[in-house]
N, C-alpha and C positions, 0 to 999 in steps of 0.2 A: 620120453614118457613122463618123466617127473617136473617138465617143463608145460607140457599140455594139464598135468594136474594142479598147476598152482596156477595156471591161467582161469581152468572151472571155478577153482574155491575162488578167487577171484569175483569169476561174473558171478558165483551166486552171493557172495556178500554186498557184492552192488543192487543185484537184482532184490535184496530183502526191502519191505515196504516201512517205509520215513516213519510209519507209525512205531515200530517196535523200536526205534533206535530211542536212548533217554535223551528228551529234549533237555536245554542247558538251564538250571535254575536260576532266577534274579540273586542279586546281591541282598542276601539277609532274608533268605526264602528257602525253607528245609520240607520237604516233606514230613510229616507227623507219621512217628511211628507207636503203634497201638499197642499194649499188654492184650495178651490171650482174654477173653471175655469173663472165664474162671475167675483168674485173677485180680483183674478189677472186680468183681463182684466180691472178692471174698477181703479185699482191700478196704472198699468201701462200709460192707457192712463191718470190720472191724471199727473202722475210725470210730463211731458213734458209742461202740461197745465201751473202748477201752477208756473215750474219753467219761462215760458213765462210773467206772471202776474204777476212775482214778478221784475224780473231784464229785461223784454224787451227784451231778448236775448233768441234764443233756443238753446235745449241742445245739450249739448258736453262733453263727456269724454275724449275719447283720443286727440281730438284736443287741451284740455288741456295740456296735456303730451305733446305736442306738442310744444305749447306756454314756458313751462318750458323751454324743453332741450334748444330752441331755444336760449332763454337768457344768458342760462349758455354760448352758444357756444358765440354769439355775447358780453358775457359785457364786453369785453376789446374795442372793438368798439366805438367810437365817438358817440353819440346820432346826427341826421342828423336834420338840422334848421328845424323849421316847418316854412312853408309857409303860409300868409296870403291867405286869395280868391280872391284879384285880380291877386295877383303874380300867384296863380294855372293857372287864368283864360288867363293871358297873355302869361303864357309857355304851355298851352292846343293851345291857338291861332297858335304861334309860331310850335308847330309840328303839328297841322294842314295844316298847310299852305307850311311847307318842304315837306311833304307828297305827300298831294295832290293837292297842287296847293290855290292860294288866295283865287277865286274864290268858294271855298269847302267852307269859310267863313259865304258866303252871302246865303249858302243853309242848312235852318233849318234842324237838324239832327233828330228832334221827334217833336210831338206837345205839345198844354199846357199840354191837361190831364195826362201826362204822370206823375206817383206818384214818389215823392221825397224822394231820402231813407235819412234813419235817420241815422246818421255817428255818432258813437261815438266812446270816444278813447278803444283803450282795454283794456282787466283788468287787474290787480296787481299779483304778483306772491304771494301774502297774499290773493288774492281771491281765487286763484286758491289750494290754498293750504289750505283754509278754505273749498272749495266744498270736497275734496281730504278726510279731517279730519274728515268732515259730513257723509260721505260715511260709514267710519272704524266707528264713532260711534254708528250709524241705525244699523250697523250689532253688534254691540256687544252688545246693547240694544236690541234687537232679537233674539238673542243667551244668553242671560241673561233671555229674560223671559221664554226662551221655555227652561232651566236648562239644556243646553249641550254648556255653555260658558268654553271655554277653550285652549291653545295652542298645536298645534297636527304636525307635520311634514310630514300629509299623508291628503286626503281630506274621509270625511266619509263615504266612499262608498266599499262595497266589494269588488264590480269589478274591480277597483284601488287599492285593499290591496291586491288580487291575482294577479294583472299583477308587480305591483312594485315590492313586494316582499323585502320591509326592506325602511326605513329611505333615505339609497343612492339612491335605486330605483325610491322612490318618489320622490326626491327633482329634479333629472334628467329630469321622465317628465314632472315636475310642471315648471321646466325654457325653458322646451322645447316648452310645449304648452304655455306656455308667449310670447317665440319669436318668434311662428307661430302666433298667434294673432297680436301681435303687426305691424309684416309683413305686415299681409293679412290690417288690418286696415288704414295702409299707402297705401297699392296698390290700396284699394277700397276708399279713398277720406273719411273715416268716419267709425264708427264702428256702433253699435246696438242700440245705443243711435239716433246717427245722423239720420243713415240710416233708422233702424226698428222704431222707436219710432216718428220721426221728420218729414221726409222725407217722409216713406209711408204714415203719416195724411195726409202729403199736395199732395200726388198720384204724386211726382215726379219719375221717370222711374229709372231713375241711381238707386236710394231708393230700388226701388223692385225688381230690376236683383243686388243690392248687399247683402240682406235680402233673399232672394232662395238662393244666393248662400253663405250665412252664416248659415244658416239651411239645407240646404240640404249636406254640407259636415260636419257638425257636425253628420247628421242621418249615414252617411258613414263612419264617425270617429267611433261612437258606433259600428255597425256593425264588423268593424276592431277590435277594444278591446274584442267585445265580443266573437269574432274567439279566442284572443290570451289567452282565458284563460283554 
């Protein structure tokens, strides 16, 4: 009897369909495992929060990158005198008054209530390279506890190990889609940080016709890749 029963278990675990068995992963290719949707959401909207409460500034990635090149490109440049707040206040008079006339002087341009922004100088190319640093190390502290820390020349994804197809393949479109990002992030005034994260909190418009239009041609990027394989 107990010989006829490990004969069935048998034929039905032969008889189960190829589909359900887990096919074998490539070399340096993990399935991605996702946080509860809660989570991520409640993740994401802190990061913007806390980075606001700690340094008064909201966040920015690429305008960092920004800030960088720009210095490279300018440090042979003269640093330009800084001006006291009378001297602003009497070269503000002075193109007022070229402009449009004396008389534009003696006509209040706002009232009191109008709120004072808080000026301050910008940051250091040591801050900006300390945010930069914090970044690389969250993700390798991440990647360290979930045990798939490692350096790989392709990103973990099937879909990407079938359309590259080798080391060359990958690295081509890992610089490609950098300087499509990079692009688009210039064109659009800000990237996902700015836009997604900053911008839609405070329901600025620019914010959410550039966040559709960063998600919805990433859904068409997919589409595209997943034609090409």
């Amino acid at each position: 009897m107990r010989a006829v029963q490990a004969r069935l278990r048998r034929a039905r675990r032969a008889a189960e369909p190829h589909a359900e068995r887990p096919a074998p992963q490539e070399e340096g290719v993990r399935e991605m495992q996702y946080w509860p949707f809660w989570i991520g959401a409640l993740a994401l909207g802190a990061v913007p929060l806390v980075h606001w409460l700690l340094l008064r500034r909201t966040l920015a990635v690429s305008g960092r990158f920004t800030a960088l090149v720009d210095r490279l490109r300018h440090r042979d440049e003269p640093e330009p005198e800084a001006m006291s707040l009378d001297e602003m206040a009497e070269a503000l008079r002075e193109m007022v008054a070229s402009e449009y006339g004396v008389d534009a002087l003696e006509t209040p341009s706002c009232g009191d209530d109008v709120p004072v922004a808080d000026l301050r100088p910008p940051q250091t190319p040591k801050q900006h390279l300390a945010f930069f640093g914090a970044l690389v190390l969250g993700g390798s502290i991440s990647s360290l506890l979930a045990g798939s820390f490692g350096l790989t020349p392709t990103l973990h994804s099937s879909v990407f190990a079938e359309i590259a197809k080798g080391p060359v393949g990958s690295a081509v479109m890992l610089l490609g889609g950098g300087v499509l990002v990079g692009f688009g992030t210039r064109m659009a005034g800000g990237c996902t940080s700015g836009h997604g994260l900053c911008g839609v909190s405070r329901f600025q418009p620019g914010s959410f016709v550039a966040t559709a239009a960063f998600f919805g041609m990433g859904v068409v990027t997919s589409f595209l890749l997943g034609g090409l394989r």
